[in-house]
C-alpha positions as CSV (number, residue, x, y, z in Angstrom):
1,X,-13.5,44.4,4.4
2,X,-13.6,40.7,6.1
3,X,-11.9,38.1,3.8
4,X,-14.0,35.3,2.7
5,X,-13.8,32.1,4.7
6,X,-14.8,28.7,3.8
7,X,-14.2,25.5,5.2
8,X,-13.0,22.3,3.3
9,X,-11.2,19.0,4.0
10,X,-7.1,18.5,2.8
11,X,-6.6,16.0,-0.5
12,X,-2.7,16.6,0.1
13,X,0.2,18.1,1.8
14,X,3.0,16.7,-0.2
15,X,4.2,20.2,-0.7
16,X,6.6,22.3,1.7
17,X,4.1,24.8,3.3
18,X,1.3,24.4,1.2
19,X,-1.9,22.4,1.5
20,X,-4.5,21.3,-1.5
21,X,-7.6,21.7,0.1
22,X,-11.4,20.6,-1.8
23,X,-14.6,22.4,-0.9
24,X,-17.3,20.9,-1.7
25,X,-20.9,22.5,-2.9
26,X,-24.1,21.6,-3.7
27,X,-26.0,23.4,-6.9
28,X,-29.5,22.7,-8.2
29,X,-30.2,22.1,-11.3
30,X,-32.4,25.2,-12.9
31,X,-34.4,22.5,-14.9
32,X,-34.8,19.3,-13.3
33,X,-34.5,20.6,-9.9
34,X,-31.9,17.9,-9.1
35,X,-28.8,18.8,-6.6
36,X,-25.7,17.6,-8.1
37,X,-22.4,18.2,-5.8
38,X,-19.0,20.4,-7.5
39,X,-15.8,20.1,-6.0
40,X,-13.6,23.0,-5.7
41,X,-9.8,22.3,-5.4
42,X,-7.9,25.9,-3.7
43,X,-3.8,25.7,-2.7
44,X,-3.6,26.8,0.5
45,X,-0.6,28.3,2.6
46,X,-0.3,25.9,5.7
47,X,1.4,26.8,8.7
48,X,-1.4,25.2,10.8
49,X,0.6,21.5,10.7
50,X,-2.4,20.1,9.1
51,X,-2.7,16.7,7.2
52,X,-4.3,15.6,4.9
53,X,-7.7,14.5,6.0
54,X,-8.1,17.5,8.3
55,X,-10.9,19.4,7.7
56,X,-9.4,23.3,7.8
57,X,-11.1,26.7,7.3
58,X,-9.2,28.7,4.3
59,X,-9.3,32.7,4.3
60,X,-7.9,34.8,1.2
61,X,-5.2,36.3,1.4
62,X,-2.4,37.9,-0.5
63,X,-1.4,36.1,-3.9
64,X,2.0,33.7,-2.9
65,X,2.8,32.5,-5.6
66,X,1.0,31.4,-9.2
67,X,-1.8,29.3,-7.7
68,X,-2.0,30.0,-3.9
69,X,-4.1,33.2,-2.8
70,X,-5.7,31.2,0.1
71,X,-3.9,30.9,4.0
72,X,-5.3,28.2,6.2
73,X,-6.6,29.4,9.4
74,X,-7.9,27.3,11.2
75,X,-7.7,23.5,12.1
76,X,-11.8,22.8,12.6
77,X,-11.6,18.9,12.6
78,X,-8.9,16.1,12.8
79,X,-8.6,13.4,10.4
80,X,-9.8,10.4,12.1
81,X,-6.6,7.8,12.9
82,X,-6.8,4.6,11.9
């Protein structure tokens, strides 16, 4: 079976191999009909070199430790440089 993959953009790498990373979603309300966005925040194993601001793709993986069952994959978009 694949492993899921989704994409989201780094909130901070202030950790020694490991990456915060926030997806992002949009849900409907059932009543109103109104979209609303939910943010999502996943520790991710990095070994990609990527900083915060990068938008990366996250696949699960193996649990690592407590919190982090994701592994960053791929590096889809830089962080723009000021």
């Amino acid at each position: 079976m694949a492993s899921k993959e989704i994409t989201g953009v780094i909130v901070s790498d202030k950790m020694n191999k490991s990456v915060v990373v926030a997806v992002e979603r949009q849900i409907r309300d059932a009543l109103y009909g109104k979209t609303q966005r939910r943010t999502s925040k996943f520790l991710a194993h990095n070994e990609q070199d990527a900083k915060v601001g990068d938008r990366v793709a996250i696949a699960e993986a193996r649990p690592m430790s407590a919190r982090k069952r994701w592994v960053v994959t791929r590096v889809v978009e830089k962080a723009k440089q000021i």
